[in-house]
TORDOLO-304577 format. One record per residue (C-alpha): residue number from 1; x, y, z negated; residue in three letters. Coordinates in steps of 0.001 Angstrom, whole numbers, plus 500000, padded with zeros to 6 digits. Layout:
BEGIN
   pos        x        y        z   code
   NUM        X        Y        Z    ALA
...
END
This chain:
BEGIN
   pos        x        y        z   code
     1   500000   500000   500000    UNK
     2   501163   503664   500339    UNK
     3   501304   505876   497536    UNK
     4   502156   509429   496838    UNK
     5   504848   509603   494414    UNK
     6   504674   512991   492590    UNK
     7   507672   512514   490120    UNK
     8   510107   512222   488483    UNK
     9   512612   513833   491124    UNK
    10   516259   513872   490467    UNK
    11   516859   517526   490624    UNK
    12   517411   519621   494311    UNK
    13   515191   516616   495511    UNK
    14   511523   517349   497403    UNK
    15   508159   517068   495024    UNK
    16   506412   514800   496913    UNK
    17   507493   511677   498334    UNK
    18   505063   508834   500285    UNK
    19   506263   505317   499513    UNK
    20   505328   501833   500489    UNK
    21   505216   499121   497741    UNK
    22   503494   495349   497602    UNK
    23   502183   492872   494926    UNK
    24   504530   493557   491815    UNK
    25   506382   496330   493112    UNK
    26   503363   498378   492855    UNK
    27   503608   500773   489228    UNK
    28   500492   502864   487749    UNK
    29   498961   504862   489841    UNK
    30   495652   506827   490069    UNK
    31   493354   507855   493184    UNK
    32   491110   510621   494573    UNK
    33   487742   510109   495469    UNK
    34   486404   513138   497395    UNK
    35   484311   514024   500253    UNK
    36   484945   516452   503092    UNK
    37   484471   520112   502565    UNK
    38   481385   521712   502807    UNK
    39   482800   523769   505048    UNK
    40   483038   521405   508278    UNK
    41   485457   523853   509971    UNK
    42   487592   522795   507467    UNK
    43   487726   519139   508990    UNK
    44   490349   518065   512007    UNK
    45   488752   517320   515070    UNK
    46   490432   515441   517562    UNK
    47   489939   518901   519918    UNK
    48   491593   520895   517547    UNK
    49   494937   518090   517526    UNK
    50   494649   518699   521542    UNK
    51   494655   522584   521318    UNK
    52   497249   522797   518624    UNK
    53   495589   524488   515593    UNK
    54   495213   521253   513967    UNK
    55   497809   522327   511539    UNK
    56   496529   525818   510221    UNK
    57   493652   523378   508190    UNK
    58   493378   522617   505049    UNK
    59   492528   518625   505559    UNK
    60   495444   518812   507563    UNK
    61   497901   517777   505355    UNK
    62   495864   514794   503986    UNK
    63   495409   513558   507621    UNK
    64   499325   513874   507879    UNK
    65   500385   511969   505224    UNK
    66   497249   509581   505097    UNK
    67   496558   508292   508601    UNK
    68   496936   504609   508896    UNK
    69   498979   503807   511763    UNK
    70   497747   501221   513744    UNK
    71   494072   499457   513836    UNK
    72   495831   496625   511477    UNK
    73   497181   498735   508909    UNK
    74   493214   500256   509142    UNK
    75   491597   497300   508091    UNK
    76   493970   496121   505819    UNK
    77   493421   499293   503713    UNK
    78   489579   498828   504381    UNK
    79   489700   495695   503109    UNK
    80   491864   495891   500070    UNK
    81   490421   499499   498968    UNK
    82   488064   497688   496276    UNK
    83   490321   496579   494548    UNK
    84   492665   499605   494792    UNK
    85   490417   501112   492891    UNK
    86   489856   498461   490386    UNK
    87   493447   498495   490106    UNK
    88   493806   502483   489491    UNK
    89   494996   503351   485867    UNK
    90   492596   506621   486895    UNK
    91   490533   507720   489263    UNK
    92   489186   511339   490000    UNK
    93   486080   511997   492045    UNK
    94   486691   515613   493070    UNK
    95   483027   516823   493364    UNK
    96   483783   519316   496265    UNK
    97   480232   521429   496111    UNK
    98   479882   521405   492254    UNK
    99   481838   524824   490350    UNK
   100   484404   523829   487477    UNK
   101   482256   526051   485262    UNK
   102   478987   524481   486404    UNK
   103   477196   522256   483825    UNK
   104   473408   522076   484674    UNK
   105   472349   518676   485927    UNK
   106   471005   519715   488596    UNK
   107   473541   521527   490301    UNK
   108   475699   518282   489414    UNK
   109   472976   515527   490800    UNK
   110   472895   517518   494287    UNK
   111   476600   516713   495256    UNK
   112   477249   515214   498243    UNK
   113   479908   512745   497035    UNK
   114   476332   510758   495931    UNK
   115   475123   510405   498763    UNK
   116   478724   509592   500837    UNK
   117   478541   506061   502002    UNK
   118   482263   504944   500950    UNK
   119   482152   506972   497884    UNK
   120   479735   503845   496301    UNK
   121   482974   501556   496002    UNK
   122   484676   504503   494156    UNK
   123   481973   505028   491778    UNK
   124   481722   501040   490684    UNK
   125   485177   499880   491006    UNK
   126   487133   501669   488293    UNK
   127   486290   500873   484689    UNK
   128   488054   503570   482986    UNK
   129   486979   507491   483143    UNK
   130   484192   509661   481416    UNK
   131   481598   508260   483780    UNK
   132   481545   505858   480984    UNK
   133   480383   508942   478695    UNK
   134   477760   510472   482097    UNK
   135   476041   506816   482704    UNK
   136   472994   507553   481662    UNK
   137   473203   511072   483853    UNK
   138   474582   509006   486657    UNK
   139   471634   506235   486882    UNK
   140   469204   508291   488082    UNK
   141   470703   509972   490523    UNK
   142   472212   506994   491937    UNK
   143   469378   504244   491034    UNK
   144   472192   501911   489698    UNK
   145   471842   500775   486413    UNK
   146   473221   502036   483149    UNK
   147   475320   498963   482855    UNK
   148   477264   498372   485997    UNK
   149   477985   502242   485401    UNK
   150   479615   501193   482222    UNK
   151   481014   497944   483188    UNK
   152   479172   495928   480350    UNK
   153   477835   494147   483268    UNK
   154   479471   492575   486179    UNK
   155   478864   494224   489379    UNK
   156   478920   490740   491307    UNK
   157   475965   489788   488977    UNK
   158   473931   492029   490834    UNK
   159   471643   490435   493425    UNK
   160   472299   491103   496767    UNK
   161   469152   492995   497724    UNK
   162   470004   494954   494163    UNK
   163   473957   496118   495580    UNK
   164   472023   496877   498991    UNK
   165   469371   499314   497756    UNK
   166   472416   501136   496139    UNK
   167   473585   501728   499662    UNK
   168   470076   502477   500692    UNK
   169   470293   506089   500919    UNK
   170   473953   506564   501263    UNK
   171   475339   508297   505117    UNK
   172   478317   507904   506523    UNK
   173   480003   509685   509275    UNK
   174   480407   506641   511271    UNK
   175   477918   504155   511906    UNK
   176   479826   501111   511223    UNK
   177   481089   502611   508040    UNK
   178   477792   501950   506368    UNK
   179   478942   498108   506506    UNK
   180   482630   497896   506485    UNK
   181   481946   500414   502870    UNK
   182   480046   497832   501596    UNK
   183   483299   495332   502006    UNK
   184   484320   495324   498677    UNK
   185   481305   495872   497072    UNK
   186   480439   491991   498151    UNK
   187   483816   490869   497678    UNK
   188   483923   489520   501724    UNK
   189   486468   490701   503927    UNK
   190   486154   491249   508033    UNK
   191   487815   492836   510465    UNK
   192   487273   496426   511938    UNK
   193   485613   497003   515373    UNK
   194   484836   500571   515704    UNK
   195   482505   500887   518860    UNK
   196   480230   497922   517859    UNK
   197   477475   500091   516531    UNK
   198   476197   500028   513266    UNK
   199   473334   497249   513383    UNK
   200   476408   494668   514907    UNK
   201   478741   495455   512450    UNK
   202   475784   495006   509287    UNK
   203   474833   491712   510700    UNK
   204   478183   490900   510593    UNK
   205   478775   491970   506977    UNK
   206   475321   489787   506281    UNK
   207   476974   486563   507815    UNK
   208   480159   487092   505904    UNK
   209   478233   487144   502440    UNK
   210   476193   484095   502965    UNK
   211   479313   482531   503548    UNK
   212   479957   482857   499926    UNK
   213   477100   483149   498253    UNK
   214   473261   481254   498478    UNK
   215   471552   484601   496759    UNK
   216   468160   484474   499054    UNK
   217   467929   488063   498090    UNK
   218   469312   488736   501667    UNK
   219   466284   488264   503576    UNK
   220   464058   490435   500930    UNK
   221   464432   493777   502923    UNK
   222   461468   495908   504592    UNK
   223   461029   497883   507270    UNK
   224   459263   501589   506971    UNK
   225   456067   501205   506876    UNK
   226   455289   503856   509040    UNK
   227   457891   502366   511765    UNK
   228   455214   500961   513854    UNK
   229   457412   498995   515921    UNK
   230   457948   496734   512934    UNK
   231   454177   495859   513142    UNK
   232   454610   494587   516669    UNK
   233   457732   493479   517244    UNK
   234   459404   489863   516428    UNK
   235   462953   490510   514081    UNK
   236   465369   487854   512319    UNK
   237   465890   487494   508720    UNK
   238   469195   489399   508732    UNK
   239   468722   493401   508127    UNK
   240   469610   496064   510155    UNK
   241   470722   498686   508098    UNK
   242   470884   498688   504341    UNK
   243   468126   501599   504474    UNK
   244   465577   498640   504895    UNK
   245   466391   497448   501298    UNK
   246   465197   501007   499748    UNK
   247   462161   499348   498373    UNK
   248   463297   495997   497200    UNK
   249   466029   496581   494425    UNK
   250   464309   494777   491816    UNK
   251   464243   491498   493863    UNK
   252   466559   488745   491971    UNK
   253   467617   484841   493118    UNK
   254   466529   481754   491771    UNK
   255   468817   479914   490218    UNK
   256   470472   477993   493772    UNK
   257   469930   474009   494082    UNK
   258   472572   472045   494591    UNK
   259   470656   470089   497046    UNK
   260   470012   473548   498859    UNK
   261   471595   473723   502423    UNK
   262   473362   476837   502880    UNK
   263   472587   479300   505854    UNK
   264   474547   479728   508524    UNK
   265   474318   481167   512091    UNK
   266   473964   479427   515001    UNK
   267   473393   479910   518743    UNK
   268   469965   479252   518105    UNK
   269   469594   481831   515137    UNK
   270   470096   481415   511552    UNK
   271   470082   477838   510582    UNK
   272   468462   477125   506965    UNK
   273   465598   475553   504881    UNK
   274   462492   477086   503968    UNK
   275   459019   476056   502389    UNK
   276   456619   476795   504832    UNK
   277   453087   476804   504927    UNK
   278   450875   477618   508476    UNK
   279   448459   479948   508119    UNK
   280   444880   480065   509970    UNK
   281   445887   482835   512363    UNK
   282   449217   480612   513378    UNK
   283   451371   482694   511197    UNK
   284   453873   480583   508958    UNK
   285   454460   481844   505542    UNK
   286   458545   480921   504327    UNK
   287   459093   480843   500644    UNK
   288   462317   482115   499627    UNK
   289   464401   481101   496350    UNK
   290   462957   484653   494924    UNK
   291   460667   484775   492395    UNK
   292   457866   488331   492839    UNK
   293   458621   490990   490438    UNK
   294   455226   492320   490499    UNK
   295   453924   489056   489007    UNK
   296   456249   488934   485939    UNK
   297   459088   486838   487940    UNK
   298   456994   484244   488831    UNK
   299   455781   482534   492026    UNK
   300   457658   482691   495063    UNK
   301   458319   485950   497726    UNK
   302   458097   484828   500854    UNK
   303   458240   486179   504673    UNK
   304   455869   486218   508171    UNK
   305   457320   484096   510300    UNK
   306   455823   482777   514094    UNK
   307   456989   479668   516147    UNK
   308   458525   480693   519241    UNK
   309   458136   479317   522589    UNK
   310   461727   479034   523866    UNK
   311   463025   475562   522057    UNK
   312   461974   473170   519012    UNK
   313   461487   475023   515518    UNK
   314   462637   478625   516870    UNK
   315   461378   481297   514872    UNK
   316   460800   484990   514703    UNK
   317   460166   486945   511616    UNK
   318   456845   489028   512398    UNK
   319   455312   492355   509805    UNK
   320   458740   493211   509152    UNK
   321   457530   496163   507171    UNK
   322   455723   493708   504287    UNK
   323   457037   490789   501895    UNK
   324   454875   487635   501608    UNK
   325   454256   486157   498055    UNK
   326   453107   482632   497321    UNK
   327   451780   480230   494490    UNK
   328   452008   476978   496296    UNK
   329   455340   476684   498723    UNK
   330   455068   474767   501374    UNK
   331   457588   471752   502467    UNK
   332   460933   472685   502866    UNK
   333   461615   472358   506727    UNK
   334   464589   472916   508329    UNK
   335   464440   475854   511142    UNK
   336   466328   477967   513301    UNK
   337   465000   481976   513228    UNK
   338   466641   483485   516104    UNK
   339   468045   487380   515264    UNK
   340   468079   488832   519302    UNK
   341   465302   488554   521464    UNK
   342   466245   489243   525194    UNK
   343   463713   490048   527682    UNK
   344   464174   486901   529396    UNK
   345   463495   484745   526657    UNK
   346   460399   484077   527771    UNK
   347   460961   483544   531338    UNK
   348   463106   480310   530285    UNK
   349   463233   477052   532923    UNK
   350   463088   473735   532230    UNK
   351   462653   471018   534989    UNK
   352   458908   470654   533960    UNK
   353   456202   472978   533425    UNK
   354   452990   471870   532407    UNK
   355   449837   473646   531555    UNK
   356   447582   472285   528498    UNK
   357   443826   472982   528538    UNK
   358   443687   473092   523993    UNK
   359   440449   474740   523285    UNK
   360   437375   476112   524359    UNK
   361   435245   478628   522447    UNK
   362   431895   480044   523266    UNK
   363   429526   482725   522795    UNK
   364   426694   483881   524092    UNK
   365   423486   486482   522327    UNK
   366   421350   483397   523353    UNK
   367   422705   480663   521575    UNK
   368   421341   477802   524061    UNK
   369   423626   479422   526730    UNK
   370   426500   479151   524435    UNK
   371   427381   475451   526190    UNK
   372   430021   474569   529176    UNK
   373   432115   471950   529864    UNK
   374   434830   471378   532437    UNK
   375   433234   469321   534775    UNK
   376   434948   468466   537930    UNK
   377   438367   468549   539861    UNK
   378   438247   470971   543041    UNK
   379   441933   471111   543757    UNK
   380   445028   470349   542256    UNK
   381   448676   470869   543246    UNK
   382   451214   468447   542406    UNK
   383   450262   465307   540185    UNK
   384   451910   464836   536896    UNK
   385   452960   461430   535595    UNK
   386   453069   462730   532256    UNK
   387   450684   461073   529862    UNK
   388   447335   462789   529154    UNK
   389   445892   463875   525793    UNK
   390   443109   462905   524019    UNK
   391   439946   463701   525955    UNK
   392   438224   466562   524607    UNK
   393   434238   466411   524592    UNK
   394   434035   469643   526011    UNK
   395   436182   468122   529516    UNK
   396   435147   465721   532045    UNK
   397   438406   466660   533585    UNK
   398   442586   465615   532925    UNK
   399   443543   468661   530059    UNK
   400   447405   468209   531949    UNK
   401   448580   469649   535288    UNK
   402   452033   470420   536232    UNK
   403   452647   473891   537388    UNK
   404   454896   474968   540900    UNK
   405   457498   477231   539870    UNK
   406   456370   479155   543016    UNK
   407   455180   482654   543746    UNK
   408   451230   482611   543665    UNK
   409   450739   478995   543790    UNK
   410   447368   477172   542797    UNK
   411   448352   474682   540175    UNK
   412   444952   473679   539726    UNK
   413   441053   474361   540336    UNK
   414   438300   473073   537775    UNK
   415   434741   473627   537962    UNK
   416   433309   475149   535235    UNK
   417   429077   474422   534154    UNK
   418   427311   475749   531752    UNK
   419   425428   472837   530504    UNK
   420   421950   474740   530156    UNK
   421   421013   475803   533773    UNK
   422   423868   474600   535928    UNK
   423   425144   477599   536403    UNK
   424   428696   477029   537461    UNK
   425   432196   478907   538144    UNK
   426   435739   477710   539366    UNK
   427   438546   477849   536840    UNK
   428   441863   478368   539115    UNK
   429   444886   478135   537260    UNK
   430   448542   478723   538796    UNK
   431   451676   481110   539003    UNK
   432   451881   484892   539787    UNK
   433   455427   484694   540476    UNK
   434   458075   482120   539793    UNK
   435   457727   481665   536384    UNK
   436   455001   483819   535535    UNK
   437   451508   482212   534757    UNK
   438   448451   483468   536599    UNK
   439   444326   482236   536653    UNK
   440   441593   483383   538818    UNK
   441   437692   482576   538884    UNK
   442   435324   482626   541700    UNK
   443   431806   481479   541930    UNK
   444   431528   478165   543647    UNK
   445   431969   477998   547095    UNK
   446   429876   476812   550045    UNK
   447   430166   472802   550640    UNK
   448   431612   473563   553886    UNK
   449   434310   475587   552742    UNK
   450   435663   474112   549107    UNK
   451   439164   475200   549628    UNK
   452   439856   477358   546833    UNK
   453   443553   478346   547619    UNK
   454   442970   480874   549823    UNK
   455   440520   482432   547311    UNK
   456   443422   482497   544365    UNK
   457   444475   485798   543092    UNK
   458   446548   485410   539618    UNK
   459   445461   487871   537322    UNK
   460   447988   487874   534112    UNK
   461   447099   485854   530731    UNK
   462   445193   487653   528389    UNK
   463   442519   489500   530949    UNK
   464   438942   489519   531020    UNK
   465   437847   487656   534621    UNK
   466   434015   488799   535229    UNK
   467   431302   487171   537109    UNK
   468   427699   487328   537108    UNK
   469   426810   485279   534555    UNK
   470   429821   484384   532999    UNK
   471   432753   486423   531580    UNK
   472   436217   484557   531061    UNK
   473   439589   485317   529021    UNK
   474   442568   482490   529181    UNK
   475   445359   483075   526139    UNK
   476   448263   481346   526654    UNK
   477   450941   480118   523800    UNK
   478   454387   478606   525275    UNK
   479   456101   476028   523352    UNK
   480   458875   473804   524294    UNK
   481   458313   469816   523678    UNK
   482   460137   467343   524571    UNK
   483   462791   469382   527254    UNK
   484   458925   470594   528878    UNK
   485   457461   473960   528932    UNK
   486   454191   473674   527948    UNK
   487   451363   476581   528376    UNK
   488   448811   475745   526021    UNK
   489   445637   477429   527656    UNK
   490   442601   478726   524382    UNK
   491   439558   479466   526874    UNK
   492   437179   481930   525523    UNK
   493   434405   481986   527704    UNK
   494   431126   484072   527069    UNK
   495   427386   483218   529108    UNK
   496   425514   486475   530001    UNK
   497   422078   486434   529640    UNK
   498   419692   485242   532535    UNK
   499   417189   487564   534259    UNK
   500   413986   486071   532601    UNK
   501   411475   486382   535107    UNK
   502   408920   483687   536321    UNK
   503   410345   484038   539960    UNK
   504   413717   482962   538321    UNK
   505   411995   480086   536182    UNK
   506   410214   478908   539067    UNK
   507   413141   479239   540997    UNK
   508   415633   477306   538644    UNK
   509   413085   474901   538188    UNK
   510   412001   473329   541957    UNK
   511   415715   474539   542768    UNK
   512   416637   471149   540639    UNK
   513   413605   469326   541317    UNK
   514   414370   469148   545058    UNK
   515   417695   467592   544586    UNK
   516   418400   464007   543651    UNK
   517   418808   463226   539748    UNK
   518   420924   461467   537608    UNK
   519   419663   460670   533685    UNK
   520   422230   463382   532880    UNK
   521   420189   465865   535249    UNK
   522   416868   464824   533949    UNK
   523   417834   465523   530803    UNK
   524   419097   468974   531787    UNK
   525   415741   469794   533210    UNK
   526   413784   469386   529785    UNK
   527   414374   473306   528746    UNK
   528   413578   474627   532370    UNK
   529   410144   472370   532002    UNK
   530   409273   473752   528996    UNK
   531   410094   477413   530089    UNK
   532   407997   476959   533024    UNK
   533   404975   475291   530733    UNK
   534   405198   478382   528470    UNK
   535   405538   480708   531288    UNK
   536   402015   479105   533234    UNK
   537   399918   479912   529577    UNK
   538   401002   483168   529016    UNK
   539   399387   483205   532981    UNK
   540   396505   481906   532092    UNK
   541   395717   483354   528724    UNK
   542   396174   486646   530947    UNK
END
């Protein structure tokens, strides 16, 4: 390490002298904790080096006799300033903004130097000095309690999420400062990269502490609640600043298992086990080894996670900006919950794609209308060898059909009846693009012209599809089984209301008669006989 050697001098000798010692060589020696100036003129800018007036500053001097080197040398003294000042006989924290003859509190809780990412490190480290006297002064302005101020408690005793939120509101003047300050603090050490952001180098700092440590704490973070992208968007179960554990300081571990796998990250996401329970809506709730401070330290906290469709037991944390809490954990699985999520991670190939008809729900004002089944086969592309599901009673019709990873190809066309009047659409189901999903309904065609495929225009998952009497929205979940995409197809199909007139009853009614019946169309007939019955006394009462 370099120090600054102020005396004693043998006599004609300079004041001042900057030597290098190691290990044992190194004596007593104190250290300066200070922020800039409040002036910011008063700092050296890289412009003022080029132009020459670096010199006539007064941070000149320290950024002549201080500056590391070389990138090494850097991150050595990044990585070793922890314990520097652990080490330090003394250490002064020169509050730059506060007078020498000012003693009001609140003149003294407005410094900067509290608010000064790598100042944290200084404040914590050392364990002699009057902050040992100012504790109880110091813990609210800081939010760090009364005895890691006074060193009656271990700082590493601290939960994770705890040593976080004491970052929380802490700046620094580079972005990846706000991690590689936070070094010592966990007792980790990694290398410097300045240029990979802020959010990179935090994740790293994340993966370095669960290398060490199985405090769960880690994953106990929320976004602002007002960020309204963290409503919407998926996230891992790494942080991305430690701003997002402002609110969760109280949050302690569980004493670890020994039988608990540790995390680790993978190319897949973070690898670990977690209790999960599936909720109604789909949504998984994952217990962590936390108990809920709200609820006296009991139960478990827990995050939103959903299953993603891009391989087997991928995950995405989901309502980043809320914790979960739970009574009864679920089993402990073993998952992967991915951190990045590229735009193309849903456009993923694998050498089969098959869609799944899953469900079908109905609704109608009249609930006798409320009934359709998938009755019939007009067209379909390639044939799958795949094995089918279960029939469903709500199909006549294969639920499997293997999709062409072509632009606007027809996959598939089924012929859709509502079980009440006959009243029938086609279901076309197929690709937009290349690996884009896309369905289509028609009314059925003429007998002489039941070729569907040039009728097929892919309108995107999710869309209402409109017809007379019918009104059709596919949803779509992907999931990966087996090495096969699979597009699991919910139908939620809704029967308009028929024009109830006598010319339609009568109409409906000798429409069917005049065709050849099977028992299943007899049967179908019994609600348009009695409509017609009901219709002829109202005539004749009239």
């Amino acid at each position: 390490m370099r120090l600054l050697k102020t005396g004693p001098y043998p006599p004609g000798e300079r004041t001042l002298q900057l030597i290098h010692l190691w290990g044992e060589d190194i004596p007593p020696f104190a250290v300066l904790s200070h922020t800039w100036s409040r002036d910011p003129d008063d700092e050296v800018l890289f412009a003022d080096i080029k132009s020459g007036i670096a010199a006539t500053k007064p941070a000149h001097k320290k950024v002549q006799d201080a500056i590391k080197i070389s990138s090494v040398e850097l991150s050595e003294a990044i990585n070793s300033m922890y314990s520097y000042y652990t080490a330090a006989q003394k250490c002064y924290a020169f509050l730059e903004d506060v007078g020498s003859s000012e003693r009001d509190l609140d003149s003294f809780s407005q410094a900067r130097w509290w608010l000064r990412g790598w100042t944290l490190q200084e404040l914590l480290a050392p364990d002699l000095g009057t902050k040992n006297e100012l504790c109880h002064e110091i813990a609210p302005i800081t939010g760090i309690d009364s005895g890691y101020l006074n060193g009656s408690v271990p700082v590493q005793d601290a939960s994770i999420a705890k040593r976080m939120s004491w970052a929380s509101r802490r700046r620094t003047t580079r972005e990846e400062d706000q991690a590689y300050s936070l070094i010592g603090l966990f007792d980790v050490n990694m290398p410097m990269l300045y240029g990979e952001g802020g959010r990179r180098a935090f994740l790293r700092l994340q993966e370095e502490i669960m290398r060490i440590n199985e405090d769960q704490t880690i994953f106990a973070w929320m976004k602002d609640p007002h960020d309204q992208d963290a409503r919407k968007k998926y996230h891992g179960l790494l942080a991305d600043s430690p701003a997002d554990f402002r609110s969760t300081g109280a949050t302690v571990a569980y004493t670890a298992q020994s039988d608990q796998i540790p995390s680790f990250m993978t190319a897949r996401g973070l690898r670990l086990t977690l209790p999960t329970t599936q909720k109604n809506d789909g949504v998984f709730i994952a217990a962590m080894q936390c108990p809920v401070p709200e609820r006296g330290f009991n139960d478990w906290l827990a995050v939103y996670l959903v299953k993603l469709p891009i391989g087997s037991e991928q995950y995405a944390r989901v309502f980043s900006h809320q914790l979960a809490s739970t009574s009864r954990p679920g089993q402990p699985c073993e998952i992967y919950v991915r951190q990045t999520f590229p735009q193309y991670a849903t456009r993923t190939l694998y050498p089969l794609h098959l869609f799944h008809f899953r469900s079908l729900s109905l609704s109608s004002e009249h609930p006798a209308l409320a009934e359709y089944r998938l009755e019939e086969v007009l067209h379909v592309g390639e044939k799958t060898t795949v094995r089918q599901p279960q029939p469903q009673p709500w199909s006549r019709v294969p639920l499997l059909y293997k999709m062409n990873k072509q632009a606007h190809s027809l996959a598939a066309a089924i012929v859709v009846r509502r079980l009440y009047d006959g009243e029938s659409f086609v279901l076309m189901l197929g690709t937009s693009s290349e690996f884009d999903v896309g369905f289509d309904v028609c009314e059925i065609p003429d007998d002489d012209n039941r070729n569907v495929e040039c009728l097929f225009n892919p309108q995107p998952a999710g869309r209402t599809m409109r017809l007379l009497h019918h009104t059709l929205r596919v949803k779509v979940e992907e999931r990966v089984f087996e090495g096969m995409k699979l597009y699991f197809l919910d139908l939620e199909l809704q029967a308009l209301a028929i024009e109830s007139t006598l010319a339609r009853i009568f109409q409906d009614a000798f429409g069917s008669l005049a065709q050849p019946t099977s028992p299943e169309s007899k049967a179908s007939l019994v609600p348009t006989r009695d409509k017609l019955r009901q219709s002829l006394k109202s005539i004749v009462k009239r």
